[in-house]
C-alpha positions as CSV (number, residue, x, y, z in Angstrom):
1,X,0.3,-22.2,-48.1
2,X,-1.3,-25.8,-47.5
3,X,-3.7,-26.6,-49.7
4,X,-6.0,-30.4,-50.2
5,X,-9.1,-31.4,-51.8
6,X,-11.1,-34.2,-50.6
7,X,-13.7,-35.4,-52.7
8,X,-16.9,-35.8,-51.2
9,X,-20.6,-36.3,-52.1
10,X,-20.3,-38.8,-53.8
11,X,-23.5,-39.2,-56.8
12,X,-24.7,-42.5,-57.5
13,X,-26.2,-42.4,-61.6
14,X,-24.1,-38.9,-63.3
15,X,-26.3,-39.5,-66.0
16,X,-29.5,-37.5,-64.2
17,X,-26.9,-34.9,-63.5
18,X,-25.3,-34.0,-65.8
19,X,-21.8,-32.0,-65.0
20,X,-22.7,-31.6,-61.4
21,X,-19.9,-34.0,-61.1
22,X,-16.9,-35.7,-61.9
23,X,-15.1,-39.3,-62.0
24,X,-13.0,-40.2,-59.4
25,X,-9.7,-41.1,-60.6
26,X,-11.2,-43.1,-63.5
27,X,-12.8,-45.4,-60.8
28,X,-16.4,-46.4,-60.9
29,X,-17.6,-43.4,-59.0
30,X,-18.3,-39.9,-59.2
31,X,-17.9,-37.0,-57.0
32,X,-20.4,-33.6,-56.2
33,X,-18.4,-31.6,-54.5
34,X,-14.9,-31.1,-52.7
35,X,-13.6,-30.3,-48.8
36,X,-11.2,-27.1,-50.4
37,X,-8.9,-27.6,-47.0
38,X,-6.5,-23.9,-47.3
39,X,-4.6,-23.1,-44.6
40,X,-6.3,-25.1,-42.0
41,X,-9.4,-23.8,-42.6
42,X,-12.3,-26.2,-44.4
43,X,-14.9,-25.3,-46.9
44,X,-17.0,-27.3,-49.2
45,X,-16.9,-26.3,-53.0
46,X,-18.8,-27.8,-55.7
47,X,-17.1,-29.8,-58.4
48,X,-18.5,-27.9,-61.0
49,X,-17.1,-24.8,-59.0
50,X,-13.2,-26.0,-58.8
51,X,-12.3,-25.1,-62.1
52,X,-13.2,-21.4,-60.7
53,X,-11.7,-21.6,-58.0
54,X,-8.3,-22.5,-59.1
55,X,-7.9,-19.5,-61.6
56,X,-8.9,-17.2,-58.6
57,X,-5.5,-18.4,-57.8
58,X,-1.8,-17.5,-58.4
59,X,1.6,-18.6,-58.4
60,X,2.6,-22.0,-56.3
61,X,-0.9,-22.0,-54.8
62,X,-2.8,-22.5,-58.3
63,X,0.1,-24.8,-59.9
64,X,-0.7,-27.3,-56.3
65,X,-4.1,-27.1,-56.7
66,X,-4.2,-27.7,-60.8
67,X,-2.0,-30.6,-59.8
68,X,-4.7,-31.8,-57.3
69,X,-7.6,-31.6,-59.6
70,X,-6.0,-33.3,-62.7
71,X,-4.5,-36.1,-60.4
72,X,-8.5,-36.3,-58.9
73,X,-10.1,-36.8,-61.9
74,X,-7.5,-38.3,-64.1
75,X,-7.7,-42.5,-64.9
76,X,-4.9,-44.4,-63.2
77,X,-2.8,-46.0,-65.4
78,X,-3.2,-50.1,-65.8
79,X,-0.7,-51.7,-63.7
80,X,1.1,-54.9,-65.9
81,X,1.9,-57.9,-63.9
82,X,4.0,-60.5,-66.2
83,X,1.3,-62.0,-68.8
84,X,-1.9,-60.2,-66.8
85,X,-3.0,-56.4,-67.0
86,X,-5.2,-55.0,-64.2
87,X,-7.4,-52.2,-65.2
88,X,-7.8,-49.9,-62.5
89,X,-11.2,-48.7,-63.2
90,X,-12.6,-51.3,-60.8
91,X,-11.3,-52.7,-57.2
92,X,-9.2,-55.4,-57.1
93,X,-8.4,-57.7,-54.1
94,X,-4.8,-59.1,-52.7
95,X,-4.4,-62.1,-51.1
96,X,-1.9,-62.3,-48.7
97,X,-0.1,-65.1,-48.0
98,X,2.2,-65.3,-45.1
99,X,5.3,-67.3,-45.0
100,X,6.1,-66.6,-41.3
101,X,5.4,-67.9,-37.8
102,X,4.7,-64.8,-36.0
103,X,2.7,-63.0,-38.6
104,X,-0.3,-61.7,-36.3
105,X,-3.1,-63.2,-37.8
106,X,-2.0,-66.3,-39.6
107,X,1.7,-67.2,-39.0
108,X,2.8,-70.3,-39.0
109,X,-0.2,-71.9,-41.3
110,X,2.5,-72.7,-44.0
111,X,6.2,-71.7,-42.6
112,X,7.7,-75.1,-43.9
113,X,5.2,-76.3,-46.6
114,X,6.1,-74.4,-50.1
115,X,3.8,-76.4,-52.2
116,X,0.8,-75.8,-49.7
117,X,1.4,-72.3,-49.6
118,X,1.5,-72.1,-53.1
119,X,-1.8,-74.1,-53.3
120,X,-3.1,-71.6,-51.3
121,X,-2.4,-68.8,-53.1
122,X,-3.6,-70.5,-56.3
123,X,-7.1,-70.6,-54.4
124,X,-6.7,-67.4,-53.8
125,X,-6.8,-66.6,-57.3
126,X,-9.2,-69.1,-58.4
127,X,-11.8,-67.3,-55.9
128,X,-11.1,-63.8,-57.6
129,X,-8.1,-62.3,-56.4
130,X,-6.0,-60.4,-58.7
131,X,-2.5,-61.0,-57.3
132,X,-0.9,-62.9,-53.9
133,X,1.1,-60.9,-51.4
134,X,3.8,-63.3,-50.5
135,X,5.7,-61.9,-47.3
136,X,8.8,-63.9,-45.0
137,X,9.1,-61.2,-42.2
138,X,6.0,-60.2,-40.2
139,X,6.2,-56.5,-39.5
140,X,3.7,-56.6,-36.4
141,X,4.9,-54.4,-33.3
142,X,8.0,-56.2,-31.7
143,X,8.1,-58.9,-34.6
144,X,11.9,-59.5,-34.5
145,X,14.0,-58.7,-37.4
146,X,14.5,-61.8,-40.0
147,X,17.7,-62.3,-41.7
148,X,17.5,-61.8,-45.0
149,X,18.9,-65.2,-46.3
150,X,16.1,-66.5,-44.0
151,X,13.2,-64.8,-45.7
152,X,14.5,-65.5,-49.4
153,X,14.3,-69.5,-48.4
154,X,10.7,-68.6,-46.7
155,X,9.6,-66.8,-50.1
156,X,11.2,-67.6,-53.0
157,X,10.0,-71.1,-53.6
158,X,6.4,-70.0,-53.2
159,X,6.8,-67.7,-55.2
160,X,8.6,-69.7,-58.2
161,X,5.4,-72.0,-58.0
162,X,2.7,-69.4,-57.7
163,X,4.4,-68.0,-61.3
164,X,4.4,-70.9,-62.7
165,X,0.6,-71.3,-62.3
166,X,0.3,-68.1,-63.9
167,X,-0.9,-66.7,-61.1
168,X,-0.2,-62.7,-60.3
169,X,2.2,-62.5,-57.1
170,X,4.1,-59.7,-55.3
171,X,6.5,-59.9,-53.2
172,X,5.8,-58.1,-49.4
173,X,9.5,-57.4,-48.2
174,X,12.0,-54.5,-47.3
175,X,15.2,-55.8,-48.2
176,X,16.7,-55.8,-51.6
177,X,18.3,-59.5,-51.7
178,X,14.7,-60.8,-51.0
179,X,13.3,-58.2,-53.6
180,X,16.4,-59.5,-56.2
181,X,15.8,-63.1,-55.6
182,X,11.9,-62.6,-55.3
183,X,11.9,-60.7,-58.6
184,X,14.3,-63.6,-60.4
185,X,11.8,-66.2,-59.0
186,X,8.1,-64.6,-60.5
187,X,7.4,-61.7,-58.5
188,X,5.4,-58.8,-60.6
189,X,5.1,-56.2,-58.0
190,X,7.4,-55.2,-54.9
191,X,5.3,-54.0,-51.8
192,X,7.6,-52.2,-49.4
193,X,6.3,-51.2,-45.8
194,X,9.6,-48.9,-45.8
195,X,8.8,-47.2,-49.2
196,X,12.2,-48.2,-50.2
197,X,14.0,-46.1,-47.6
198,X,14.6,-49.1,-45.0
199,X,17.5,-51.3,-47.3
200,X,20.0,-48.1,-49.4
201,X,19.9,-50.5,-52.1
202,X,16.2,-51.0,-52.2
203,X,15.9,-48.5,-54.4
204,X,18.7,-49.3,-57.1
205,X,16.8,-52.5,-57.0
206,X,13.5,-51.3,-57.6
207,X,14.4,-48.8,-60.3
208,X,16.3,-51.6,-62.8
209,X,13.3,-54.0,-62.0
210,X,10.6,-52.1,-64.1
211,X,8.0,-53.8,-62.2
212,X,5.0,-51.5,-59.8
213,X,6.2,-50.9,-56.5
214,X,4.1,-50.3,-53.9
215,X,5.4,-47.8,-51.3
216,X,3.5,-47.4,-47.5
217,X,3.8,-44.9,-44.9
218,X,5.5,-45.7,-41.5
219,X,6.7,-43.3,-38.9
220,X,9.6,-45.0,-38.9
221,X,12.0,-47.2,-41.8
222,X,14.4,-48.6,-39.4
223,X,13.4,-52.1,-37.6
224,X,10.6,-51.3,-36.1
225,X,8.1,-49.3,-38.1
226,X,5.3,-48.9,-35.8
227,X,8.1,-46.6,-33.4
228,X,8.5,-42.6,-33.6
229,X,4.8,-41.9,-34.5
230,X,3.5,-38.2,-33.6
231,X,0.7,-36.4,-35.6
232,X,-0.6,-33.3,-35.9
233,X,-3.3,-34.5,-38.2
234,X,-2.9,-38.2,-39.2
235,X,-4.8,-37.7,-42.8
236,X,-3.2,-34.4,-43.9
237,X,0.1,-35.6,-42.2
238,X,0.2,-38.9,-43.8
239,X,-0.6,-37.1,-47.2
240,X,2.4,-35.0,-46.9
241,X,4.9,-37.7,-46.3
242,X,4.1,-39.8,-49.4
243,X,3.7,-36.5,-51.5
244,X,7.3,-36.1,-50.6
245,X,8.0,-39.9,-51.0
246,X,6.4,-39.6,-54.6
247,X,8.5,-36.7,-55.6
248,X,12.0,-38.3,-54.2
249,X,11.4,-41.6,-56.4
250,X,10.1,-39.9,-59.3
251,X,13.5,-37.7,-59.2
252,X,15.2,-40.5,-58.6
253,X,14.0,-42.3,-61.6
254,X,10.9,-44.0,-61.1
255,X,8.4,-43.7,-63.4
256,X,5.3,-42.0,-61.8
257,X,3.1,-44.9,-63.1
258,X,4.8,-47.4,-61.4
259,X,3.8,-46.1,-58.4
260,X,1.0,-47.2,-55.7
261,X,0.7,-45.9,-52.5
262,X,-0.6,-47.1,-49.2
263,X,-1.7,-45.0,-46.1
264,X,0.0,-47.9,-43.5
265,X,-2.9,-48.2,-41.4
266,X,-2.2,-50.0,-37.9
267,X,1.4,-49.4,-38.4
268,X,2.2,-46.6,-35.6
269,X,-0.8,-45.4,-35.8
270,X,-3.7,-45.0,-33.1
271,X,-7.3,-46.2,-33.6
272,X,-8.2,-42.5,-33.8
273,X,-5.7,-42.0,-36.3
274,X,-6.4,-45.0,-38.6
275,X,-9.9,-43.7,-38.1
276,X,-9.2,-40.7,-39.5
277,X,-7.1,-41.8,-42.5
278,X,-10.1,-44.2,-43.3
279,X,-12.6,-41.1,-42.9
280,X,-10.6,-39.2,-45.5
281,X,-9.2,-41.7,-48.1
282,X,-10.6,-40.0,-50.8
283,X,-8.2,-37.0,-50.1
284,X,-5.5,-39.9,-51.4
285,X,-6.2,-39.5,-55.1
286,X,-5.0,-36.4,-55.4
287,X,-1.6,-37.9,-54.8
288,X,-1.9,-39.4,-58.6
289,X,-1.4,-42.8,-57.7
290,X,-3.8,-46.1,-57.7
291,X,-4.1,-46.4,-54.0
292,X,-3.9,-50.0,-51.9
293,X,-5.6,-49.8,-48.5
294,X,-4.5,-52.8,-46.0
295,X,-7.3,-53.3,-42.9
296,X,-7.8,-56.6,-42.7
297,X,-8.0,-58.4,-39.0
298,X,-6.1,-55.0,-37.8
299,X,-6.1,-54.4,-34.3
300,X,-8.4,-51.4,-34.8
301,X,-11.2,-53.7,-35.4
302,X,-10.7,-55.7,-32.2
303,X,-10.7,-52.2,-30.1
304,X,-13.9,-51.1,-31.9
305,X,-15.2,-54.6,-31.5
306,X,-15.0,-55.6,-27.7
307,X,-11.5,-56.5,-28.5
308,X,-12.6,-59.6,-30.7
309,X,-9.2,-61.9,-31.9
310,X,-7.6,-61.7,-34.8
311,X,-9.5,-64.7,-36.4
312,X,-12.6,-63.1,-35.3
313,X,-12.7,-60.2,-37.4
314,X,-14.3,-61.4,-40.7
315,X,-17.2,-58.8,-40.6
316,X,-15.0,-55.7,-39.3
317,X,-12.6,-56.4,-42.4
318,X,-15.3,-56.7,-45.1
319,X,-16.7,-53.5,-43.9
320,X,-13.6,-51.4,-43.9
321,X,-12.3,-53.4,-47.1
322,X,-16.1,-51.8,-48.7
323,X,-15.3,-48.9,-47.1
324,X,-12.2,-48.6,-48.9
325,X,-13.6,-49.6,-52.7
326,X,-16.6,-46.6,-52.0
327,X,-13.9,-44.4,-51.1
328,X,-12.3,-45.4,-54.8
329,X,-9.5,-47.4,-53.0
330,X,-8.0,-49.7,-56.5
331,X,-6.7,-52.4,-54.2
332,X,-7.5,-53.5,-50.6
333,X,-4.9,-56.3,-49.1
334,X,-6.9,-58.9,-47.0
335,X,-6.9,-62.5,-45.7
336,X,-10.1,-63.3,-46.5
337,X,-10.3,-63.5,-50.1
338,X,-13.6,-65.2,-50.9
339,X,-15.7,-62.8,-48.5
340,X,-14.2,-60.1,-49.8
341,X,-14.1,-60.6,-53.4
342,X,-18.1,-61.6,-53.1
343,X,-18.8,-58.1,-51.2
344,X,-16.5,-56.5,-54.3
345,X,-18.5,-58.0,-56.9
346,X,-22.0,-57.0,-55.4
347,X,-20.6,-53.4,-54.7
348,X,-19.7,-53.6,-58.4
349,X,-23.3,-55.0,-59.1
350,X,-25.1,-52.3,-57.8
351,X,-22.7,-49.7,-58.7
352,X,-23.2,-51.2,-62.4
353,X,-27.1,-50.9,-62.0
354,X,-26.7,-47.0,-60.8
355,X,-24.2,-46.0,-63.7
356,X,-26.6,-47.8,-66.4
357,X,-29.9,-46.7,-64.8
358,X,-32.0,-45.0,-67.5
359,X,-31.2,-40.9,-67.2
């Protein structure tokens, strides 16, 4: 048996109605109703129903779907990053800061200038994001592979400065020297495209670290993650692989907490099936971890937008980075950090204004 719940209609002030709904995750927003998806087939349940629903259950089938509910309506843990705790009950936005000169979007901007890099990422910061993604390999399709020596003298002195600001960083890499000597320099978080299955001691590395890790779906781990991608359907099949993912690092140690998942959109994945993760991201939380969604200045936008550049995609990336947040999404990973941060705090604003409206 397959079994998924996708939260849907979403209610914007509980308060008028009462128990018709629930929190999402401990985010700002609360759900009417679920997509019960059994077996291939598709129903919609009322939230107040689920509870119902699962006892009519037995055996494996109720356990999963018990599992499911508590992970959809159970707060997210807050994520510690050195000196700085993020609460996960609001959106938070990650800067990324490229340290490359191939990156798609903006390599090259800083590939031999640590201290402006690391001035960068200190605006960053000072214009409301919550931690810098420092990266020294870009991972675009047919970016060749960087030696890892390479991409510890691209990241770790950037990273040494941005920690001495105070300033949140993680560290966007798949190897485990550049997660070792990123981690000695600052780092607070390890974002791995390759969910720590691309470098066999990624995951020794990760484990002694204590630090949140990240972990992203690709169809493949070896050097070119955008190659071997077939889906039957890219939400539900995307799903399954980090369930599995979650359970191998858990067994292997990891505390579930630690843990933050990322659907991979644009990385061997078509616009129809980035569409359709996007469409169903709510479906995500009943993985039980905060979830990070990365759109910004993807190629999907360009094919959706008369196949605008890369630097030419500032409106399609603040809408799919909103999209994200009203989907309950804790992070979204973007380049433009001012934009986004200002349509984050007015989706906050009005989202405040509905949650204290007067019942």
């Amino acid at each position: 048996m397959t079994l998924y719940l996708r939260p849907t209609a979403f209610i914007d002030s509980p308060q008028r109605h009462d128990g018709a709904g629930e929190r999402l995750a401990g985010t700002m927003l609360w759900f009417g109703a679920v997509e019960w998806i059994e077996d291939g087939t598709r129903r919609m349940v009322a939230a107040a129903d689920v509870p119902a629903q699962i006892d009519a259950l037995t055996g494996d089938a109720q356990a999963r779907a018990r599992t499911i509910w508590r992970n959809l309506t159970s707060p997210r843990a807050a994520l510690t990053l050195g000196e700085r705790v993020l609460r996960l009950d609001q959106p938070h936005v990650m800067g990324i800061l490229n340290m490359t000169p191939d990156s798609f979007s903006d390599g090259g901007r800083f590939t031999d200038d640590p201290a402006a890099a690391a001035e960068a990422g200190v605006a960053m910061a000072q214009a409301g994001a919550s931690l810098v993604d420092v990266g020294g390999e870009s991972t675009r399709p047919g970016a060749p592979t960087v030696w890892e020596g390479d991409e510890i003298e691209r990241v770790r002195p950037v990273i040494e400065r941005l920690a001495r600001s105070g300033t949140p960083v993680s560290i966007d890499t798949r190897k485990a020297a550049v997660m070792e000597a990123a981690l000695a320099a600052g780092a607070h978080l390890i974002n791995d495209v390759s969910a720590l299955l691309h470098d066999p001691r990624a995951l020794e590395v990760a484990r002694a670290s204590e630090v949140p890790i990240c972990i992203m779906h690709a169809p493949s781990q070896g050097a070119n993650p955008h190659e071997g991608a077939a889906y039957v359907d890219a939400a539900l099949d995307v799903y399954d692989w980090l369930e599995r993912r979650i359970a191998a690092l858990v067994e292997a140690g990891i505390d579930r907490a630690r843990l933050i998942i990322d659907p991979g959109l644009g990385f061997g994945k078509s616009v129809a099936d980035n569409a359709a993760i996007l469409n169903n991201l709510t479906l995500y939380h009943g993985l039980g971890c905060p979830l990070l969604v990365g759109a910004s200045r993807k190629r999907m936008i360009g094919a959706l937008s008369n196949e605008a550049p890369a630097d030419q995609r500032l409106g399609g990336s603040l809408f799919l980075a909103t999209k994200a947040i009203e989907a309950g999404a804790q992070i979204v990973r973007v380049h433009d950090v001012p934009e986004t941060v200002q349509a984050a705090r007015v989706w906050r604003g009005l989202r405040d204004a509905a949650l204290t409206a007067r019942a």
